[in-house]
C-alpha positions as CSV (number, residue, x, y, z in Angstrom):
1,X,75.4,-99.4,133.4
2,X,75.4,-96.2,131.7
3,X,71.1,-95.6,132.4
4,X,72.3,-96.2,136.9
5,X,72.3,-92.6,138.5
6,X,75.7,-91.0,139.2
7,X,75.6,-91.9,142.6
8,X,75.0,-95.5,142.2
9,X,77.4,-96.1,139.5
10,X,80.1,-94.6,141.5
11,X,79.2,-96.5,144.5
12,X,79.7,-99.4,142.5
13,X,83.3,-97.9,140.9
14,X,83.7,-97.9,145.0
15,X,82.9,-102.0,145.5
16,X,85.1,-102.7,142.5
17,X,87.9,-101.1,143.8
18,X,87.7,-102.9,147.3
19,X,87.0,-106.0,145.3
20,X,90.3,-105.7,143.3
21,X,92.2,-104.7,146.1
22,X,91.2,-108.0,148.2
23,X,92.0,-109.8,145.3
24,X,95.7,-108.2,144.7
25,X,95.9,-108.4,148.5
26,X,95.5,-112.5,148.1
27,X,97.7,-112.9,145.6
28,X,100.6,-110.7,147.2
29,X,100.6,-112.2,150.5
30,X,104.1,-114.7,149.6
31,X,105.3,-111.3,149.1
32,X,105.0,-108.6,151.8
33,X,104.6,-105.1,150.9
34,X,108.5,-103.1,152.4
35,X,107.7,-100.4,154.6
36,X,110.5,-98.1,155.3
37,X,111.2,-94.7,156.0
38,X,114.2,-93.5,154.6
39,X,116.1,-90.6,157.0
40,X,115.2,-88.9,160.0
41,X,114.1,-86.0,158.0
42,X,111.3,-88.2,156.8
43,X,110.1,-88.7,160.7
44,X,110.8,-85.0,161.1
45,X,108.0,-83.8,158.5
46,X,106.0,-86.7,159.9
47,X,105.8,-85.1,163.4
48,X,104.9,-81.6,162.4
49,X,102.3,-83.3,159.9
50,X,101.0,-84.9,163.7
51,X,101.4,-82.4,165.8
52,X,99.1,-80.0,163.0
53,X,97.0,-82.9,163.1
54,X,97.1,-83.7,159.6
55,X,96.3,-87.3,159.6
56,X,98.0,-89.5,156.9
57,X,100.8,-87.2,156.2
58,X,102.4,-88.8,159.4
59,X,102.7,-91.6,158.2
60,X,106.7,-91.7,157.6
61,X,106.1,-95.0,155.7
62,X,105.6,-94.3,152.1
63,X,103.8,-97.2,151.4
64,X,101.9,-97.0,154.5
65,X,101.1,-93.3,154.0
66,X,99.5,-93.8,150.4
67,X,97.4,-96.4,151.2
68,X,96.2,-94.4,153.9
69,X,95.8,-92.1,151.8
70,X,93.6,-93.6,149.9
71,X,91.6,-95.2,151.8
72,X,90.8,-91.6,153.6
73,X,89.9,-89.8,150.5
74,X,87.0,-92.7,150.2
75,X,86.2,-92.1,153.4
76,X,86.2,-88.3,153.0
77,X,83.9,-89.0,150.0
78,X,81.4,-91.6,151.4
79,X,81.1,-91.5,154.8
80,X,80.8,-87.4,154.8
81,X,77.9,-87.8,152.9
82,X,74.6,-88.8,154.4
83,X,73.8,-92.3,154.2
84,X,71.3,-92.8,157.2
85,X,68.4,-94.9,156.8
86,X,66.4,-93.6,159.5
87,X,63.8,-91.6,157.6
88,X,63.6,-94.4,155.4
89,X,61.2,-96.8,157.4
90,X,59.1,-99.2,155.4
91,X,57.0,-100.8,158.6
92,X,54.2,-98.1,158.4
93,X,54.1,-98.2,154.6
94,X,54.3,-102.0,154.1
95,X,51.5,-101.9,156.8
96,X,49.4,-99.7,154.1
97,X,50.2,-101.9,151.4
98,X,49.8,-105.3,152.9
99,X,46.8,-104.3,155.2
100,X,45.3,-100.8,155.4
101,X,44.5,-99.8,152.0
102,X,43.4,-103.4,150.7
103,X,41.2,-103.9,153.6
104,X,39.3,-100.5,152.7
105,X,39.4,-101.1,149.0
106,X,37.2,-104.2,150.1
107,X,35.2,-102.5,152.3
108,X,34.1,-100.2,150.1
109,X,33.8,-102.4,147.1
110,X,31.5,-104.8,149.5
111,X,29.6,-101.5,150.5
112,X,28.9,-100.7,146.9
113,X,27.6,-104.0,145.9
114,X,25.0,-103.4,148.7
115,X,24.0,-100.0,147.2
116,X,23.6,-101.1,144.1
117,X,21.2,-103.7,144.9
118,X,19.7,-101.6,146.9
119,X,19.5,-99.2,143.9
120,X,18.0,-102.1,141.5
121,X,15.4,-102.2,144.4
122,X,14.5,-98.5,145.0
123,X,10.8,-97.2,143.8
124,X,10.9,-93.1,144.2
125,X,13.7,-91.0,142.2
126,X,14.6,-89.6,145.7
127,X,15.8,-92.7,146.7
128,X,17.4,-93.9,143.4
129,X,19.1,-90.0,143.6
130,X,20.6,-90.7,147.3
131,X,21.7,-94.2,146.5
132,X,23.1,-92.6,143.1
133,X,25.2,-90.1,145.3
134,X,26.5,-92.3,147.7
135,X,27.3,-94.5,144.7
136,X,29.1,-91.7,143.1
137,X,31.0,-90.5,146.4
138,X,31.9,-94.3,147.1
139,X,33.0,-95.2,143.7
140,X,35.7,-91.3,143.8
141,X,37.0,-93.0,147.2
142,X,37.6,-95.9,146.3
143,X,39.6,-94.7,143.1
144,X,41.5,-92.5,145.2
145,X,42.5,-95.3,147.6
146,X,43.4,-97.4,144.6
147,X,45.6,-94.8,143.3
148,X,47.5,-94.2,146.9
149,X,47.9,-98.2,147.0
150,X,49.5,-97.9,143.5
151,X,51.7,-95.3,144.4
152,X,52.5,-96.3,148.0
153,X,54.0,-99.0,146.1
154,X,56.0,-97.5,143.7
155,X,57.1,-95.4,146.5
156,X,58.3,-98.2,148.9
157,X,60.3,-99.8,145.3
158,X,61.7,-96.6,145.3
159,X,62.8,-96.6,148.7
160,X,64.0,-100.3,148.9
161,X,66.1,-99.1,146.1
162,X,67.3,-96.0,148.0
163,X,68.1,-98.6,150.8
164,X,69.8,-100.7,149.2
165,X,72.0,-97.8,148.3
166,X,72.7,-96.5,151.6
167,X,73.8,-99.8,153.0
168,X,76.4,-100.3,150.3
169,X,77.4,-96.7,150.5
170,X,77.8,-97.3,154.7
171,X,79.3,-100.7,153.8
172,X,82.2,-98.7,151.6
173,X,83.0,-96.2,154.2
174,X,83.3,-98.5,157.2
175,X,85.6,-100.8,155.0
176,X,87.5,-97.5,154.2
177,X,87.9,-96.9,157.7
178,X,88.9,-100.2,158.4
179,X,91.7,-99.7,156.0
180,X,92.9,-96.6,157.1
181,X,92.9,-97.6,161.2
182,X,95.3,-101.1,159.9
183,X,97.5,-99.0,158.6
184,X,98.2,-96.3,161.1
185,X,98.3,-100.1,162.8
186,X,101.0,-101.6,160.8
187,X,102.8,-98.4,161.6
188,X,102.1,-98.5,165.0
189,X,104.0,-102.0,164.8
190,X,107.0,-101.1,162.6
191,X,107.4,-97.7,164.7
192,X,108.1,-100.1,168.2
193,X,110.6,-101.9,166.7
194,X,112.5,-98.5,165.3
195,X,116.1,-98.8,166.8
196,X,117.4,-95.9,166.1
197,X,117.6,-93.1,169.5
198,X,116.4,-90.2,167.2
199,X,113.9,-91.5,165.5
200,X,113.0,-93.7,168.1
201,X,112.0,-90.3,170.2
202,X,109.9,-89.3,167.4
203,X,108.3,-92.0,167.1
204,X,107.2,-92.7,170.4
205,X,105.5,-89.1,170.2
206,X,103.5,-90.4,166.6
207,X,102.7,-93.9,168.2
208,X,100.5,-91.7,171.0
209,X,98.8,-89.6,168.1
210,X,98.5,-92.5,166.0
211,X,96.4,-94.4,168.6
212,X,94.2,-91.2,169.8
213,X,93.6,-91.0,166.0
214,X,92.7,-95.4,165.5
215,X,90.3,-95.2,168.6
216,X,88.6,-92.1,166.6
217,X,88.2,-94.7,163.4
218,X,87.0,-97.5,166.4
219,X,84.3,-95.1,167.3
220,X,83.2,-94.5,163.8
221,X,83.5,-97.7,162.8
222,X,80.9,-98.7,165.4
223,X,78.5,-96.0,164.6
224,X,78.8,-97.3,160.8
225,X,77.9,-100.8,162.1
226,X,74.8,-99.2,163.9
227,X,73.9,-97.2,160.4
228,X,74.4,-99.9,158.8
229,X,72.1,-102.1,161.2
230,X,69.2,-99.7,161.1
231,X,69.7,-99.7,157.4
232,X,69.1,-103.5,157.3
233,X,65.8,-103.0,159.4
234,X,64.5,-100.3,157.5
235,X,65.1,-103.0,154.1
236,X,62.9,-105.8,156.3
237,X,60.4,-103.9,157.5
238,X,61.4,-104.0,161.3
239,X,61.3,-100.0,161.6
């Protein structure tokens, strides 16, 4: 584990932690988690935390808020990153290892096999010297190709590998989104059913910011999806 790069091992940290968490989740669910916002001073600070559009901290939930919290520091650390796939394309390369560069390998192998019977056959030194060259230029191509096949391949490993990567990185951070839009969700649902006239105003006027700021993570989340998608294609060969 210790040999992974930095950014992989922490990716991984990432998956463990979203692991754990469904796990917990599972086990807790006989036992709901209490939401509740103590005084109206609590939905005070929450409004002027919305209305300077600070995100989490408007949460008057404590429970609510710290899991939102959370989850938004792993989004502000994986999906503000760059995890796009799409100058990763493997179609042209795989096309150079399956195809291209074989197929001329051949060629030229089948070419040389002809020159040098021709050379067994040649009388005058000017024609054993020409076949010799052609032999000679033939043989450096042919090298060269091999060595481009070789590392065309270690360079599509390579980016399989870096793939692979970016689709669990773009995995994590739409996962993190998730969690952040269900919980401005759940308080969304426990703000309706506030009683209370006072906090009752103020909530009505977080409910509104609340949902501008979910269909924000909707429109994310989608475009994660899409990464995500073209990630996929890039891994099979499509683009």
């Amino acid at each position: 584990m210790n040999d992974l790069p930095p950014r992989v091992r922490f990716l991984r940290s990432i998956h463990s932690i979203f692991v754990l968490a469904a796990i917990v989740g599972t086990a807790c669910t006989v036992s709901p988690t209490i939401v509740v916002a103590q005084s109206l001073d609590d939905w005070k600070t929450a409004l002027t935390a919305a209305n300077n559009d600070q995100g989490t901290p408007s949460i008057p939930y404590e429970s609510l808020r710290r899991t939102a919290a959370e989850q938004q520091d792993i989004v502000n650390n994986l999906c503000k990153t760059e995890w796009s796939c799409k100058s990763l394309g493997t179609k042209s390369i795989r096309e150079d290892i399956n195809d291209r560069l074989p197929g001329k390998i051949n060629e030229n192998k089948n070419t040389l096999t002809n020159l040098n019977n021709d050379l067994a056959k040649a009388v005058t030194d000017d024609e054993k010297r020409s076949i010799q060259e052609k032999i000679k230029k033939l043989d450096e191509e042919t090298e060269r190709l091999s060595n481009l096949l070789k590392n065309k391949t270690e360079s599509l490993k390579n980016d399989l590998q870096e793939i692979d990567t970016r689709i669990t990185q773009g995995t994590n951070c739409k996962n993190a989104r998730l969690a952040v839009r269900k919980a401005f969700q759940d308080a969304i649902d426990k703000a309706k059913n506030e009683s209370d006239p006072d906090i009752k105003a103020i909530a009505n006027q977080l409910i509104t910011y609340w949902e501008k700021g979910n269909q924000k993570h909707v429109e994310a989340v989608t475009k994660a999806d899409e990464g995500i998608e073209i990630c996929q294609k890039c891994q099979k060969g499509d683009l």
